[in-house]
C-alpha positions as CSV (number, residue, x, y, z in Angstrom):
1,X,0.0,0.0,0.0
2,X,0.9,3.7,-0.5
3,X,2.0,5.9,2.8
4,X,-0.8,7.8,2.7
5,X,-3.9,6.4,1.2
6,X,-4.7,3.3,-1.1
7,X,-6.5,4.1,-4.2
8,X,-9.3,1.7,-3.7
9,X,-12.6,3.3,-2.2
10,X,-13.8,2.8,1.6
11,X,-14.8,-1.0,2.0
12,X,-14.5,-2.3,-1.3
13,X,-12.4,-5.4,-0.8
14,X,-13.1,-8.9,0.4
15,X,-10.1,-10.5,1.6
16,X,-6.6,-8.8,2.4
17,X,-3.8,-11.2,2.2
18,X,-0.1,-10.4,3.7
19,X,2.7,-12.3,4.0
20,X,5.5,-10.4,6.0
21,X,4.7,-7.1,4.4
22,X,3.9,-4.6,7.1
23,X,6.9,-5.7,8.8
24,X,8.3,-3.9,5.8
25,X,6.6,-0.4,6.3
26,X,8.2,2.5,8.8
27,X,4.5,3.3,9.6
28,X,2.7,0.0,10.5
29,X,-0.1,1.8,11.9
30,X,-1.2,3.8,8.6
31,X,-0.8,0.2,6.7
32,X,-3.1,-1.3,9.2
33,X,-5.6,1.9,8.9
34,X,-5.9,2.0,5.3
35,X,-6.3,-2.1,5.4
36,X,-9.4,-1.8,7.6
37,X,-10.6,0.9,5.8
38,X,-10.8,-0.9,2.5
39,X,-11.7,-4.2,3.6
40,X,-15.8,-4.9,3.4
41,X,-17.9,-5.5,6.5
42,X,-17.3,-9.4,7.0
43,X,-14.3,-9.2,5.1
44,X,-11.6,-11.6,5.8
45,X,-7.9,-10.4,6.6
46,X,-5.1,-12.7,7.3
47,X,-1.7,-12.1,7.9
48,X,1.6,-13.6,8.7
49,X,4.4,-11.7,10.2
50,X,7.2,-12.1,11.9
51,X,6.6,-11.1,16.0
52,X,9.1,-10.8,18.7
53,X,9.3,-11.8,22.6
54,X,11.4,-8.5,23.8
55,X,13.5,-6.0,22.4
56,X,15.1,-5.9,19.0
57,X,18.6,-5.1,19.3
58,X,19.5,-1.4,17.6
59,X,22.2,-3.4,15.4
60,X,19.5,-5.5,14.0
61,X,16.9,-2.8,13.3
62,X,20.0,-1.0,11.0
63,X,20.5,-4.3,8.7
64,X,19.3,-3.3,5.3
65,X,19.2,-7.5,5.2
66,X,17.1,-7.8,8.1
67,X,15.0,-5.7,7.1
68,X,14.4,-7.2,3.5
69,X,14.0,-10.6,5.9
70,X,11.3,-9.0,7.9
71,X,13.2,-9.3,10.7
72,X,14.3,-6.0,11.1
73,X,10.8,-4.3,11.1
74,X,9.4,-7.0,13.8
75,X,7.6,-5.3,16.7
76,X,6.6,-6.8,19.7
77,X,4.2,-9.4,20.2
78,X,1.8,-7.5,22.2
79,X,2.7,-4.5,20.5
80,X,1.6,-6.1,17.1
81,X,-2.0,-7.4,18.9
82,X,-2.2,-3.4,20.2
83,X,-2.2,-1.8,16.8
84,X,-4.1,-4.6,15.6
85,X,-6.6,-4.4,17.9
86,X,-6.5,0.0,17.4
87,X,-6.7,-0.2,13.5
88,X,-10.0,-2.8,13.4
89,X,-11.0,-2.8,16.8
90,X,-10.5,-6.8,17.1
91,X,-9.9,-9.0,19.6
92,X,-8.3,-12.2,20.1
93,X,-10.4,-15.1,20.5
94,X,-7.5,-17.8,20.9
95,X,-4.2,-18.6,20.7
96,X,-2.2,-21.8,19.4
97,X,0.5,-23.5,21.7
98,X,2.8,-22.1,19.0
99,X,1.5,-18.4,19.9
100,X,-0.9,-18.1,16.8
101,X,-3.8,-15.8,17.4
102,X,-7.4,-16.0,16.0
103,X,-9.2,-12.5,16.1
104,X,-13.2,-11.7,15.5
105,X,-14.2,-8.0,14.1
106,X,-15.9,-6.2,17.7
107,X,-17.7,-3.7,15.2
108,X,-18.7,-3.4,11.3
109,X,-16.9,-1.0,9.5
């Protein structure tokens, strides 16, 4: 997506796919935003990226690699569920014994 806005009107999509993009983007918040915005009441988004359990070292957020690997650009676990939850307002329904997270939509968009 674009920094600022996506060209695609207000609810207009069905499913948002991403695989270890918005790890990529200096403003995850405005990618999560804009997703929301697009995606349809009911609309299914699903999303795989990489989370951490603490800090990430400043040597490791400077690696032009690790940030290509999506490393880089990983936030927190409970930071990641926070601007989830403040972009769609969702909440987790479960989690997985490996630390995968289900969420439901609290509100149509």
């Amino acid at each position: 997506m674009r920094s600022r806005t996506s060209p695609l009107p207000d609810n207009s999509v069905d499913v948002i796919i991403s695989n270890c993009v918005i790890n990529l983007s200096a403003d995850k918040d405005q990618v999560l935003r804009e997703a929301f915005r697009v995606l349809k009441p009911g609309g299914r988004f699903a999303v795989s990226d990489v989370v951490v359990h603490g800090d990430v070292p400043p040597e490791v957020r400077e690696s032009v690699l690790l940030w290509v690997g999506c490393i880089a650009g990983a936030l927190q676990d409970t930071e990641y569920s926070a601007k989830l939850s403040a972009a769609a307002v969702l909440r987790p329904l479960r989690s997985n014994r490996r630390g995968f997270t289900k969420w439901r939509t609290l509100a149509p968009f």
